[in-house]
C-alpha angles and dihedrals in degrees: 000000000000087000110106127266087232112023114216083011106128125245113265127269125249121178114248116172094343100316144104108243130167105277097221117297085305106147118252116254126203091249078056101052095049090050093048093055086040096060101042094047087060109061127169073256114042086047099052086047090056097049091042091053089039079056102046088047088048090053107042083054099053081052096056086061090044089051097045099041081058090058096042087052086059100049086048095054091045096045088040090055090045091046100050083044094053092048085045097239091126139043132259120304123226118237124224115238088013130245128105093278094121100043090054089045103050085045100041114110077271102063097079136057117187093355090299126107103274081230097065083061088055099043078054093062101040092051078054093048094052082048107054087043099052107039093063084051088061106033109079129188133039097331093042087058085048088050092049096058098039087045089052085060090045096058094045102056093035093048085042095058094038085054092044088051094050104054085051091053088055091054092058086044099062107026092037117026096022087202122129108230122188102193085045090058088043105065086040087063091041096054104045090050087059089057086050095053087045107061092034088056105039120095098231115190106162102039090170079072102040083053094041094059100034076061098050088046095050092042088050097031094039091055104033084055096047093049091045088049094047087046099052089042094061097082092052096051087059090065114075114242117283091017129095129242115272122259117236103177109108106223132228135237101263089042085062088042096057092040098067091034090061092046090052088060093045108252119173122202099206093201130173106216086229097049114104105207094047077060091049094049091055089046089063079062106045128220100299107044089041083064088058096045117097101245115183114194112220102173103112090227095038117115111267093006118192099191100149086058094049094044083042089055092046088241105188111178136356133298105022119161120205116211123166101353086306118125114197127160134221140052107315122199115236097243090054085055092048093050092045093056106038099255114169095172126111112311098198094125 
């Protein structure tokens, strides 16, 4: 009778002054026990090192927002500039390191997606990467917790593609174009920091499934780029080097008319073979009245380049079409030509 219920078990704890002491030969029971690890593992340490290392985490990943909302405002501003250059709402951009490389590249067959500048796409995905960034920094609570993890997602696939896109884009860049293109570098960079960021400051707790999906996006990303790239690229290939695509639209009658309305004043189309726009310019005109047109090649390697005489007219991007002393870039309708130079023929363009 006077055994223990549980032999070589220890006396229970009470608490005295703050501390757990034998409570008098009463035998331990398994409450006890669990209280008693419970209350050692979490100790005044071991629990501020928990919360300094829950804070430092904490804060290395709200710099990495930081980091990467600072990137994404650059590569809005750099695909915005393209983009309002390419429309024409804004003037010429200068190149760093100088050369025509950015003009051949923003109007080479790749500068474009769906009839639109390639650069307004990416000044689409930065403005959602500063987004996604941004929003969890300002919405606090529950819901902001739940935004954090989802956005951290967010940043990583859509960095991820942007990164994927790019490389395919310098590809193009040094094996197609040959140009050296500064903007161009510069949202590549861009891009691939964000990935960075974003896998430094994600907190990844599965990585078999972060892997799993970075595969799956540069897999998708990678082909869909590659086949878009290859497909666009056909066209070109038809033309022989240093000449410019055919033009197959017949003209009209008032298309003629203006055309050799426009050589008599002495307007000058300054044109790079490669360049898209310069081919879709003719095209308004059709075949014969693009024969009676002034058409000055600028392209260095161009056939029958005139280079000095576009560097000496300060020729910034293609085309560009001089009347009347007058230099201005861009696809120009025809009616916009015919008014510029006095035409009064017929206007059924």
């Amino acid at each position: 009778m006077g055994e223990e219920p549980f032999p070589g078990t220890r006396p229970a704890l009470r608490w005295a002054g703050g501390d757990l002491q034998p409570a008098g030969g009463r035998p331990e029971t398994e409450a006890a026990t669990i209280a008693e690890a419970c209350v050692s593992s979490l100790t005044p340490s071991r629990l501020t090192s928990r919360l300094t290392s829950r804070r430092r985490g904490e804060a290395g990943s709200r710099w990495a927002r930081v980091a990467i909302a600072v990137l994404a405002t650059v590569g809005v501003i750099d695909t915005g500039a393209i983009t309002l250059k390419r429309w024409g709402l804004i003037g010429p951009l200068s190149c760093p390191g100088g050369g025509d490389g950015c003009d051949k590249v923003l109007s080479s067959v790749w500068g474009s997606l769906f009839g639109q500048p390639l650069s307004l796409f990416g000044f689409l995905a930065y403005a959602a990467l500063l987004l996604l960034a941004v929003v969890p920094l300002v919405v606090r609570g529950e819901r902001g917790s739940d935004l954090q993890s989802r956005s951290w997602w967010g940043l990583f696939l859509l960095s991820g593609a942007m990164s994927v896109f790019s490389l395919v884009l310098m590809g193009l860049l040094i094996f197609k174009i040959q140009a050296f293109c500064f903007f161009c570098v510069l949202s590549a960079l861009l891009s691939v920091s964000a990935l960075v960021l974003s896998l430094i400051g994600g907190d990844w707790e599965d990585p078999g499934q972060l892997v799993f999906r970075g595969v799956l996006v540069l897999l998708v990303v990678g082909l869909a780029g590659l086949g878009w790239a290859a497909s666009v690229d056909r066209p070109a290939a038809l033309s022989t080097q240093g000449m410019p695509p055919e033009v197959v639209r017949p003209s009209t009658a008032a298309t003629i008319a203006l055309a050799k309305h426009l050589k008599a004043e002495g307007a000058v189309m300054y044109s790079a073979y490669w360049c898209p726009h310069c081919h879709e310019q003719k095209e308004l005109f059709g075949k014969e009245a693009t024969k009676s047109l002034t058409i000055i090649e600028c392209a260095p390697d161009g056939a029958n380049s005139q280079t000095a005489l576009c560097k000496e007219k300060n020729v910034q991007g293609f085309p560009s079409w001089e009347i009347r002393g007058q230099i201005t870039s861009g696809v120009k309708p025809l009616a916009g030509l015919a008014n510029a130079s006095g035409y009064t023929g017929p206007t059924d363009f």
